[in-house]
C-alpha positions as CSV (number, residue, x, y, z in Angstrom):
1,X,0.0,0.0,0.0
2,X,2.8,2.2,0.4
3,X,4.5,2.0,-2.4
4,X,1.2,2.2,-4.4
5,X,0.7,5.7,-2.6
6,X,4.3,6.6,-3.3
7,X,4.0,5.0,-7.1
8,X,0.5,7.2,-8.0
9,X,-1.1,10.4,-8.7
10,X,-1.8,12.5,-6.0
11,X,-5.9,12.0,-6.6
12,X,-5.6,8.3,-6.4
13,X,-3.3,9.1,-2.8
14,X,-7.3,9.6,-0.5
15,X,-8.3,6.4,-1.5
16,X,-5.3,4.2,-1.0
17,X,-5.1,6.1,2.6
18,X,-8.2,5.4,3.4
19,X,-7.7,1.8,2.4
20,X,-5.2,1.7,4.6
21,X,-7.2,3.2,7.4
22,X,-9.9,0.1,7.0
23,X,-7.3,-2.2,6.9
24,X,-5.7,-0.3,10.5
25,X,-9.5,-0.5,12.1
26,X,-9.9,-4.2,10.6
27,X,-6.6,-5.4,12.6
28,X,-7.0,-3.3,15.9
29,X,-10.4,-4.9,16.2
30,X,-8.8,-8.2,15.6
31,X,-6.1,-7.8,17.9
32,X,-9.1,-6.6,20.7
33,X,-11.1,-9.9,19.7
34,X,-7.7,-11.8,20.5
35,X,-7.2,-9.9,23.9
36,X,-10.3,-11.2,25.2
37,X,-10.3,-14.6,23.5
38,X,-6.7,-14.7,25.4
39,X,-8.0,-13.7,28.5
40,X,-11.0,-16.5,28.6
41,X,-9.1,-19.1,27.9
42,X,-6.9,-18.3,31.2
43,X,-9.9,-18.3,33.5
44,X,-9.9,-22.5,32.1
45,X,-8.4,-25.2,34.1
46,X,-5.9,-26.6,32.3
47,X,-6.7,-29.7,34.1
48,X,-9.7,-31.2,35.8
49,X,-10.9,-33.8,37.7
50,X,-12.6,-36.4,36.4
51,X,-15.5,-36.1,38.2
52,X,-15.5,-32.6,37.5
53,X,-16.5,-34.2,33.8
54,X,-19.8,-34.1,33.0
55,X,-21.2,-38.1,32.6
56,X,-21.6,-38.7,29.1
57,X,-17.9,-37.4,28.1
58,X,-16.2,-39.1,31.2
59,X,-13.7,-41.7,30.6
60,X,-13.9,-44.8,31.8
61,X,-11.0,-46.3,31.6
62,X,-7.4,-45.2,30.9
63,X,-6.1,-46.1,27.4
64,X,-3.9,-49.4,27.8
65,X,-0.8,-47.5,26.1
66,X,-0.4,-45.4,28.8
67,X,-0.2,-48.5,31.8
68,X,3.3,-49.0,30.4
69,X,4.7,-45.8,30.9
């Protein structure tokens, strides 16, 4: 985008700016979203119990790989 507003006219020069101004806006609302997405996933556990699982996902029984570790 630069180089196009260094490359062309001077009328074209508004509306590459304010191209780049969307695109700005665009990211700074991205990088918000990703703030707060950050911030939820630390309030998670990183591990639980596992009768903190609710019944129908619970395991029940360890895989038979990891009894010979």
């Amino acid at each position: 985008m630069v180089e196009q507003a260094i490359d062309s006219e001077l009328e074209r020069i508004p509306r590459i700016t304010d191209k780049q101004m969307q695109y700005k806006q665009i990211l700074d609302q991205y990088s918000q979203e990703e703030g707060v997405l950050v911030l939820e996933r630390k309030k998670l556990q990183p591990r639980i119990k596992l009768s903190q699982m609710p019944e129908e996902t619970r395991y029940n029984k360890l895989k038979t790989e990891t009894r010979y570790l």
